[in-house]
Backbone bond lengths (Angstrom), bond angles and torsions (degrees), N, CA, C in turn:
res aa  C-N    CA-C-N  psi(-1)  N-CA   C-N-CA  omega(-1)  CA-C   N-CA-C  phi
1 X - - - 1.444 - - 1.525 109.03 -
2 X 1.286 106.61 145.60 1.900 109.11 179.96 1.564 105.49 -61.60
3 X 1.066 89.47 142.17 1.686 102.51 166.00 1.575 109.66 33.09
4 X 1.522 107.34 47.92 1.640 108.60 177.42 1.364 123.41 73.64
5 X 1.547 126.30 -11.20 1.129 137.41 -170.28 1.495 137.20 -96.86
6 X 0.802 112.05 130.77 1.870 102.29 -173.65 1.229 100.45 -134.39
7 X 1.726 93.52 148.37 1.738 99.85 173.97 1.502 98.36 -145.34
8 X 1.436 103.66 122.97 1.635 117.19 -159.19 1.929 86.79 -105.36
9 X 2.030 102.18 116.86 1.170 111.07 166.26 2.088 114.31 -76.01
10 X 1.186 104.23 -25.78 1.615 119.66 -160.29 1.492 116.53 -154.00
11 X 1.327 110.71 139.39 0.992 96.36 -177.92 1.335 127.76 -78.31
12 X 1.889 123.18 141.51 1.380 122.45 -148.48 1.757 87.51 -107.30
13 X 1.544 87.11 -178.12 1.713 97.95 157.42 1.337 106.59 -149.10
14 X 1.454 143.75 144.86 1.049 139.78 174.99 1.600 116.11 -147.36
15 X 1.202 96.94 112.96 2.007 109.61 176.66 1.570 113.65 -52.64
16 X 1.239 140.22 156.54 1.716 114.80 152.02 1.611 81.64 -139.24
17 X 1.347 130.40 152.07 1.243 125.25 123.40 1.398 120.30 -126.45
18 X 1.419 107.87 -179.76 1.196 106.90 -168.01 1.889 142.57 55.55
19 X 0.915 77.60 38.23 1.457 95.06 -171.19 1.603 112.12 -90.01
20 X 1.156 134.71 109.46 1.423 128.99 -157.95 1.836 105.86 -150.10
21 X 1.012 112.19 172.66 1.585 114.42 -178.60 1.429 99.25 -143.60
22 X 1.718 113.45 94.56 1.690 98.09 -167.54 1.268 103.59 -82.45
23 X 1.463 110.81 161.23 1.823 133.08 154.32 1.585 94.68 -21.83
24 X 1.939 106.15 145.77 2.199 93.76 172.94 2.143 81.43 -91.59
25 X 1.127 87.29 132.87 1.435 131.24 165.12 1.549 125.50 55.73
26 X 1.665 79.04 46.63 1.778 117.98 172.29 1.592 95.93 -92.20
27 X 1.511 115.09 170.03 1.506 127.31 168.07 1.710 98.42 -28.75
28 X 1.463 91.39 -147.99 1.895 115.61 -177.77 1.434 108.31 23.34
29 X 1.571 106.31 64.87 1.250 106.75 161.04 2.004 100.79 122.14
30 X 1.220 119.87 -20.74 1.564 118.62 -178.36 1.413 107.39 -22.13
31 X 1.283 125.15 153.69 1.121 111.21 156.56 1.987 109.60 -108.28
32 X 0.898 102.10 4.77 1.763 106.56 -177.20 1.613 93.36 -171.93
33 X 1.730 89.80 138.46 1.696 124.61 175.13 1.867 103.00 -26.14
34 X 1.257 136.37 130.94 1.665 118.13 136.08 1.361 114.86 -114.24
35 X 1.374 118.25 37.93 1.638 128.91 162.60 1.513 108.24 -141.17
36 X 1.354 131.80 146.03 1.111 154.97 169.22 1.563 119.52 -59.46
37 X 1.067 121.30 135.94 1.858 115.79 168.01 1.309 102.59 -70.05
38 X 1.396 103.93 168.28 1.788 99.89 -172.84 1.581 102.17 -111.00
39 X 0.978 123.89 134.79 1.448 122.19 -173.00 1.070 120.75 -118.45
40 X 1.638 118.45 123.96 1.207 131.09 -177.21 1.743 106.58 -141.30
41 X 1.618 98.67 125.98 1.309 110.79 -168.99 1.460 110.68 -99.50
42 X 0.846 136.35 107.57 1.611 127.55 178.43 1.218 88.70 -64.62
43 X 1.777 108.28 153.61 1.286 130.87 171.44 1.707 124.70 -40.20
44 X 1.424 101.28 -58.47 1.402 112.74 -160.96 2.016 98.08 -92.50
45 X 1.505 122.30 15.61 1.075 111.69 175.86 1.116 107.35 -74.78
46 X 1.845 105.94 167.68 1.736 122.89 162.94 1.308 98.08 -76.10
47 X 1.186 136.19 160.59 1.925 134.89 155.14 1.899 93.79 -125.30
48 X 1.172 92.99 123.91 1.667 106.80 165.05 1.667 109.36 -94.32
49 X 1.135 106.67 -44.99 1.535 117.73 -167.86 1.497 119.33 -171.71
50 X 1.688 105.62 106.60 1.328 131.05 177.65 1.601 130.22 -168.46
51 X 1.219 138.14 135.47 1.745 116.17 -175.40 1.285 119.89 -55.97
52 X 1.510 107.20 -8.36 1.541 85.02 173.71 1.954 117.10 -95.30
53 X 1.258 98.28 7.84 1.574 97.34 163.29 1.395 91.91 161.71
54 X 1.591 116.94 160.76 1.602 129.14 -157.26 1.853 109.95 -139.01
55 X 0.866 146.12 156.44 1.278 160.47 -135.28 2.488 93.85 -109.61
56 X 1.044 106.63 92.73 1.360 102.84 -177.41 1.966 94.33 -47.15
57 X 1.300 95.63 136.55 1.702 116.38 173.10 1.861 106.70 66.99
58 X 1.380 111.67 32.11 1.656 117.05 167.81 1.605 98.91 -51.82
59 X 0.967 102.97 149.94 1.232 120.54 136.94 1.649 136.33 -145.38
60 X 1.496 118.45 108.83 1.649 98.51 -144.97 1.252 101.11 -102.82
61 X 1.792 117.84 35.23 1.428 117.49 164.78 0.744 132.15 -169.08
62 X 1.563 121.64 75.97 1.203 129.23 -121.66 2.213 82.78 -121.69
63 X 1.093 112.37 137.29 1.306 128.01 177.23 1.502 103.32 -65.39
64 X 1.545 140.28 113.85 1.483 125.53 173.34 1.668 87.62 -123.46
65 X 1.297 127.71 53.89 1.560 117.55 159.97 1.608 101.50 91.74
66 X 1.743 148.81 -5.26 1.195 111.74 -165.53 0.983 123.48 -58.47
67 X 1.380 124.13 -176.20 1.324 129.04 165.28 1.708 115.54 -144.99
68 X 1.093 118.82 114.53 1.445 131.86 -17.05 1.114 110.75 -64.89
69 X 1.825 110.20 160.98 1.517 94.35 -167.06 1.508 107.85 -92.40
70 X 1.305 131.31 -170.64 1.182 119.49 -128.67 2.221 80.11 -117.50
71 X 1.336 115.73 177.40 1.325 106.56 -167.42 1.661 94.88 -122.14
72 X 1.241 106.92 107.85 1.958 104.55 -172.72 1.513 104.28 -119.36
73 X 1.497 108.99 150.81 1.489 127.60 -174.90 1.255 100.08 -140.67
74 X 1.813 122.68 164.89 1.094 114.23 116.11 1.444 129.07 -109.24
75 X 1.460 119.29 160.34 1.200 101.26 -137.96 1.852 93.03 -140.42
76 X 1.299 137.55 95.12 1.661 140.15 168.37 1.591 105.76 -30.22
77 X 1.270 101.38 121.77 1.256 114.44 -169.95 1.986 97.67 -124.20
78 X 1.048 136.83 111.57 1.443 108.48 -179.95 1.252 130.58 73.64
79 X 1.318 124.16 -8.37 1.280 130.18 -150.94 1.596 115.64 96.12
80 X 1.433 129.10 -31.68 1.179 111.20 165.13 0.996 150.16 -118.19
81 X 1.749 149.84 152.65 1.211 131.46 -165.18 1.493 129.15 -73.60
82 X 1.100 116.62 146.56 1.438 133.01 -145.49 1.835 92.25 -134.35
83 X 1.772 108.43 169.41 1.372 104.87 -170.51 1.659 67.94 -122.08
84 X 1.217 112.10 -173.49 1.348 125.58 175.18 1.440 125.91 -161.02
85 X 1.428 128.96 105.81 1.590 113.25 -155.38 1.746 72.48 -111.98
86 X 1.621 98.96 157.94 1.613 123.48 142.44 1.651 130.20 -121.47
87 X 0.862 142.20 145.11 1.335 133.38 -164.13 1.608 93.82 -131.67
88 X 1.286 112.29 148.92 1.952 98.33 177.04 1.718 73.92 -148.99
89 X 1.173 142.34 0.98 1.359 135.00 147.91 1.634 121.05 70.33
90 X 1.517 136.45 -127.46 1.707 100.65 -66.05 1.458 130.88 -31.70
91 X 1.177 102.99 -22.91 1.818 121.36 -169.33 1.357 123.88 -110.76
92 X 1.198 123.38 136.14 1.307 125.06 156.68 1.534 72.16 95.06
93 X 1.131 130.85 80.10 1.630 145.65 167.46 1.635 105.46 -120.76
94 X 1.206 114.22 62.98 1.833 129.09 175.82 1.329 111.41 -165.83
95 X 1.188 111.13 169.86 1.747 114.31 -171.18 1.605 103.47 -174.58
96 X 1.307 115.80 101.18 1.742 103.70 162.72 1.322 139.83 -83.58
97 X 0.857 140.07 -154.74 1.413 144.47 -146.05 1.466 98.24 173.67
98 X 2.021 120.14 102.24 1.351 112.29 -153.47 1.762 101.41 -125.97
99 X 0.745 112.03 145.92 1.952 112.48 171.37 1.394 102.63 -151.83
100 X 1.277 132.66 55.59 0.994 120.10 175.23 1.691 137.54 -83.26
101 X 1.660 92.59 -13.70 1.845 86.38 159.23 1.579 129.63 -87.06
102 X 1.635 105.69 31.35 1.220 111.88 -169.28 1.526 103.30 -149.97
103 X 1.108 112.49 32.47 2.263 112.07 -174.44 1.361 97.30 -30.47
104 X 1.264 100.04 -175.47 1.270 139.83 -166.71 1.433 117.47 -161.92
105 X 1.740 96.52 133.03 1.651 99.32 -171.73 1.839 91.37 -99.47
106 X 1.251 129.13 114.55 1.642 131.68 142.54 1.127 124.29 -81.39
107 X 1.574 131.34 14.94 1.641 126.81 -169.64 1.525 72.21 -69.47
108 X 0.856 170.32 -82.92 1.600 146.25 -92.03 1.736 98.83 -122.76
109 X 0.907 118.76 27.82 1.568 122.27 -162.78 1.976 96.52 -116.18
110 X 0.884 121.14 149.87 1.724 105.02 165.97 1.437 119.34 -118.61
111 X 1.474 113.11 19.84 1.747 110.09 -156.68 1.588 98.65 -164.40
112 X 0.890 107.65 147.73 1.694 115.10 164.55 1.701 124.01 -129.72
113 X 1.157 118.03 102.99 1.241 107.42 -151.12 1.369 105.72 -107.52
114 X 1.646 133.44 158.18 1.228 125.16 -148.93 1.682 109.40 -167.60
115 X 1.288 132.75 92.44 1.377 125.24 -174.64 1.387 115.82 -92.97
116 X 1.692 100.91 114.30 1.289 113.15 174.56 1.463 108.25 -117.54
117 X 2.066 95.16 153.88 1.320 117.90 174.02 1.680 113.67 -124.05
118 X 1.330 106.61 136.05 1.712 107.17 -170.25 1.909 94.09 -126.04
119 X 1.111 96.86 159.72 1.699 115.93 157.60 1.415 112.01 -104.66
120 X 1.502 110.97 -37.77 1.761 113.18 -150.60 1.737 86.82 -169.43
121 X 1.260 132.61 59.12 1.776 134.44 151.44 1.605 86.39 -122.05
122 X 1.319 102.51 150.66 1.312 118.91 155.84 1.506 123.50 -105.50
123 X 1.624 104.30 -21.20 1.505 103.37 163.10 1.641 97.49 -159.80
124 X 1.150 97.39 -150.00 1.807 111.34 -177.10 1.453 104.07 163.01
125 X 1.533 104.33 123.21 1.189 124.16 170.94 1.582 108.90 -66.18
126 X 1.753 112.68 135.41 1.514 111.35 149.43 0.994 111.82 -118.28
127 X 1.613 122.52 147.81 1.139 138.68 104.16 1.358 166.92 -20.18
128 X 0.945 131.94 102.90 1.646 124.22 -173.73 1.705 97.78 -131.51
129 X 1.845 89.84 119.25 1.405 98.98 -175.35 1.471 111.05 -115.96
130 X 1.677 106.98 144.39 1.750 118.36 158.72 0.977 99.46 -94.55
131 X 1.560 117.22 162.06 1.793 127.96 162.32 1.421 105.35 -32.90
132 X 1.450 130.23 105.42 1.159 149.04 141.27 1.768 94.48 90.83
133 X 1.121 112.17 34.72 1.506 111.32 168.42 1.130 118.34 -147.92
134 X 1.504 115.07 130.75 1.538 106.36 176.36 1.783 100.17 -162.52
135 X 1.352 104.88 -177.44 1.312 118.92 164.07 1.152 127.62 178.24
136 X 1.482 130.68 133.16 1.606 126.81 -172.64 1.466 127.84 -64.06
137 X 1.339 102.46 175.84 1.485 103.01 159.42 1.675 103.88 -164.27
138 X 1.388 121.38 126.38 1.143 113.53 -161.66 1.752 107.34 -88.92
139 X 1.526 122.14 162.84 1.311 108.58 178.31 1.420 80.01 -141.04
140 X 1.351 101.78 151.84 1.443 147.75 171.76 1.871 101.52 -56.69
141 X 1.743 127.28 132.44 0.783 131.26 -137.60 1.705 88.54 -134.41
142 X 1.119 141.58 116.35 1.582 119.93 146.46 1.579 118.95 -120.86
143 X 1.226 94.96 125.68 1.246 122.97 -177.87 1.887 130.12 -33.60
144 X 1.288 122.33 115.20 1.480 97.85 149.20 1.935 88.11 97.51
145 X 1.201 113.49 22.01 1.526 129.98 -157.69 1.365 114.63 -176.85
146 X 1.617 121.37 144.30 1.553 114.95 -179.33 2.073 88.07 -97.27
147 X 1.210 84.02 159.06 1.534 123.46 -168.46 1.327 95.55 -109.87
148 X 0.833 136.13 113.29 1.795 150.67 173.82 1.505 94.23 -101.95
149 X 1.025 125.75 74.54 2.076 127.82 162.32 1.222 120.28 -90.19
150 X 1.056 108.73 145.92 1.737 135.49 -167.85 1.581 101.81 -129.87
151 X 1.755 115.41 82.84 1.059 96.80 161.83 1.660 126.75 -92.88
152 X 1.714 107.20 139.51 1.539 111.86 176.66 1.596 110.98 -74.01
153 X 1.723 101.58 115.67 1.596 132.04 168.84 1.881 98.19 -20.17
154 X 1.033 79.73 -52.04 1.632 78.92 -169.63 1.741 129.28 -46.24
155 X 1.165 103.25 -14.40 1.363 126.99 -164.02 1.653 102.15 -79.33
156 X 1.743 107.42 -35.65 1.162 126.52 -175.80 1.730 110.37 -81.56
157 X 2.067 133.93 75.89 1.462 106.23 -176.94 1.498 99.93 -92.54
158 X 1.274 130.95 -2.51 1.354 118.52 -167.94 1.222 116.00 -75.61
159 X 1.849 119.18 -45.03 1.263 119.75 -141.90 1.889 93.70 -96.13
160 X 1.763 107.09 142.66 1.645 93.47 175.44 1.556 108.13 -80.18
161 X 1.409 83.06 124.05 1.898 105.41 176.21 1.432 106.13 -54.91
162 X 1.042 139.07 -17.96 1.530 135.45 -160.49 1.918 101.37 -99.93
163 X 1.076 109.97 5.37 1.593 118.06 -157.69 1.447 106.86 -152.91
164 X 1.306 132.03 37.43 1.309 123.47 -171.83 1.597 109.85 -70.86
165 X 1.342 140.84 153.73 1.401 132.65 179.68 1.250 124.75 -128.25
166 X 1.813 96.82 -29.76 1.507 110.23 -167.29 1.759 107.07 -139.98
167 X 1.367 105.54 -171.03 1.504 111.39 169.46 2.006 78.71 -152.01
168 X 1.892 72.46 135.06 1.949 74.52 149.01 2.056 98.97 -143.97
169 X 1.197 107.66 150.88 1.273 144.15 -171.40 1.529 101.13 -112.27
170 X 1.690 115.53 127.03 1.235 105.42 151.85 1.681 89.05 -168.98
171 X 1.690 77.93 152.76 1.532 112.65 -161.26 1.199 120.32 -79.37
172 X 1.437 123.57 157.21 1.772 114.79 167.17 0.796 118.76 -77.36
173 X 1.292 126.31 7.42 2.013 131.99 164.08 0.918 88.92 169.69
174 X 1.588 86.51 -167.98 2.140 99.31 176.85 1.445 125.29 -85.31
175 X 0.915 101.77 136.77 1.333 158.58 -155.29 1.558 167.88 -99.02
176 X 1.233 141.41 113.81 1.616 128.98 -173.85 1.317 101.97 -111.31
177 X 1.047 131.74 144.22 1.935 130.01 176.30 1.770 91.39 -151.99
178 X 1.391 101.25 152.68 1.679 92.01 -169.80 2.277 67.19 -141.80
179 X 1.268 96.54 163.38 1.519 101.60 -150.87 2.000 95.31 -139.85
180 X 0.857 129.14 135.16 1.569 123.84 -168.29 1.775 92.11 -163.17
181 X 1.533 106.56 147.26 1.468 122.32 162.60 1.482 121.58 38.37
């Protein structure tokens, strides 16, 4: 209303929800994490990428042609390290995560687990690739919060489990995804 003022001709009705004033660089709206995922390694896991131990010969940004290519860090979050993709898009909306002079057998594994943080994805497909085999599966994204996911192996029939090399990630557009454990 102008200058503080209102002048009601009829009577109105008006709904609101959600109406909030967040913390500056709390959820509702963050644009990047200011708390850490919590990390817990079961014994008998693989670790590709996390502070509590890393994949010998990672590489978590490895150039495969985007266009444009995509803008990656890692980035101290809390005290711990974090991966960090940006996407500014339309194209070249993927990013891997490569170790390939060092595979990994998961046939005997049942889960792949993966902590993500978004501002503005609603999901993002992964990947888990063998030499010249792979195939996605997208997971559901909520925002402004880490995502503790457990994806089931099973989801994966293309790629050979006995030979894993890579991860690729890609977004429902452009994008922030911050990537942990």
């Amino acid at each position: 209303f102008p200058n503080g003022r209102s002048t009601v001709t009829a009577d109105k009705t008006m709904y609101i929800d959600e109406l909030k004033f967040p913390a500056a660089g709390g959820g509702g709206g963050a644009t990047a994490p200011t708390d850490a995922p919590t990390t817990v390694i079961p014994v008998d896991s693989i670790t590709i990428y996390s502070d509590a131990a890393s994949r010998t010969g990672l590489d978590p940004f490895p150039f495969w042609g985007q266009d444009p290519p995509v803008t990656s860090s890692e980035v101290t979050i809390a005290g711990n390290d974090s991966l960090q993709y940006v996407w500014s898009g339309p194209g070249g909306l993927y990013q891997g995560i490569s170790w390939e002079s060092n595979p990994v057998d998961v046939s005997t594994k049942g889960k792949l687990h993966i902590d993500f943080w978004t501002p503005n994805l609603a999901s993002v497909k992964v990947s888990i690739i063998s030499p010249g085999l792979e195939n996605a599966y997208t997971q559901a994204l909520t925002t402004g919060g880490w995502n503790s996911v457990d994806i089931d192996l099973s989801n994966y029939s293309v790629p050979n489990l006995t030979n894993i090399i890579q991860i690729k990630l890609e977004p429902n557009g452009p994008g922030t995804l911050y990537v942990d454990n």
